[in-house]
N, C-alpha and C positions, 0 to 999 in steps of 0.2 A: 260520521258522515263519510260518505264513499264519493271519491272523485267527481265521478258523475253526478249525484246528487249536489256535491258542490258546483259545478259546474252550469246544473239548471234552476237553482238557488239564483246564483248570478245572473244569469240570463233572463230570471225572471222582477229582479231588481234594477235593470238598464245599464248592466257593467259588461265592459269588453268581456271574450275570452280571457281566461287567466294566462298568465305565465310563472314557468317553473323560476323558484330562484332556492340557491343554495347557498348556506353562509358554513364557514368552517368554524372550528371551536373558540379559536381568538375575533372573531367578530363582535362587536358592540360600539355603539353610536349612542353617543348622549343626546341631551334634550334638543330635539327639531318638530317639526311639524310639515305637512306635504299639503300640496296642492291640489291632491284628490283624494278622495274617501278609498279605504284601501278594507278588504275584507280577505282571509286569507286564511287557508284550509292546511294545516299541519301533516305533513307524508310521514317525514321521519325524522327523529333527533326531536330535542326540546326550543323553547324562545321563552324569554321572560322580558314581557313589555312593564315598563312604569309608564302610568298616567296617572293625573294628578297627585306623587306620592304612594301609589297603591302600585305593588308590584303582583304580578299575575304571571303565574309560568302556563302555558301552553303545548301539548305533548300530540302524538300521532290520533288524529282523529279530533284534536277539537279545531276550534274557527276563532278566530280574532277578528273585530271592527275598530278601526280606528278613523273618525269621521275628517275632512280633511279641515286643516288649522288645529289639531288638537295637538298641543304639544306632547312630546311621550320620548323615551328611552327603551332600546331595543338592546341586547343580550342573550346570544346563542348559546345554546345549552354546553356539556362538556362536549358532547359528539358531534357539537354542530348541528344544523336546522337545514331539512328541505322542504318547502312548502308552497302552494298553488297561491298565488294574488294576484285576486282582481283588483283594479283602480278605476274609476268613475269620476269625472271630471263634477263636481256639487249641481253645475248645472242640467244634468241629465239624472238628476232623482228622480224619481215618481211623483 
């Protein structure tokens, strides 16, 4: 998926514009859960999220949801992770 397309994905799902965020290679955060439903387009580097137990790495070009209250575990690849995420407060679903 190409920026743009992530971008009208979101727009068509009732989520802000995204913002860029960058983690370097010592980045990882244990189990939390957020306040809005986070969906989030991979540029460059890897991320490997756990949820419930199930670890899922994520690489340039795919997309992660994690719905908000979902508890999970985030971990930046070796080179670090850049990637596009939108946040949506639950109450502004469709």
């Amino acid at each position: 998926m190409t920026p743009e397309e992530f971008k009208l994905e979101l727009a068509a799902h009732r989520f802000p514009p995204p913002v860029l965020v960058s983690r370097d290679a010592t980045y990882a955060l244990g189990d939390h859960a957020h306040d809005f439903d986070a969906c989030a387009l991979i540029l460059e580097g890897e991320i490997t999220l756990t949820l419930a137990g199930v670890a899922t790495t994520y690489a340039a070009g795919d997309v992660f949801r994690v719905p908000a209250g979902q508890v999970h575990e985030e971990q930046a690849g070796a080179a670090g992770v850049q990637y596009l995420a939108g946040r949506r407060d639950p109450k502004d679903r469709p």
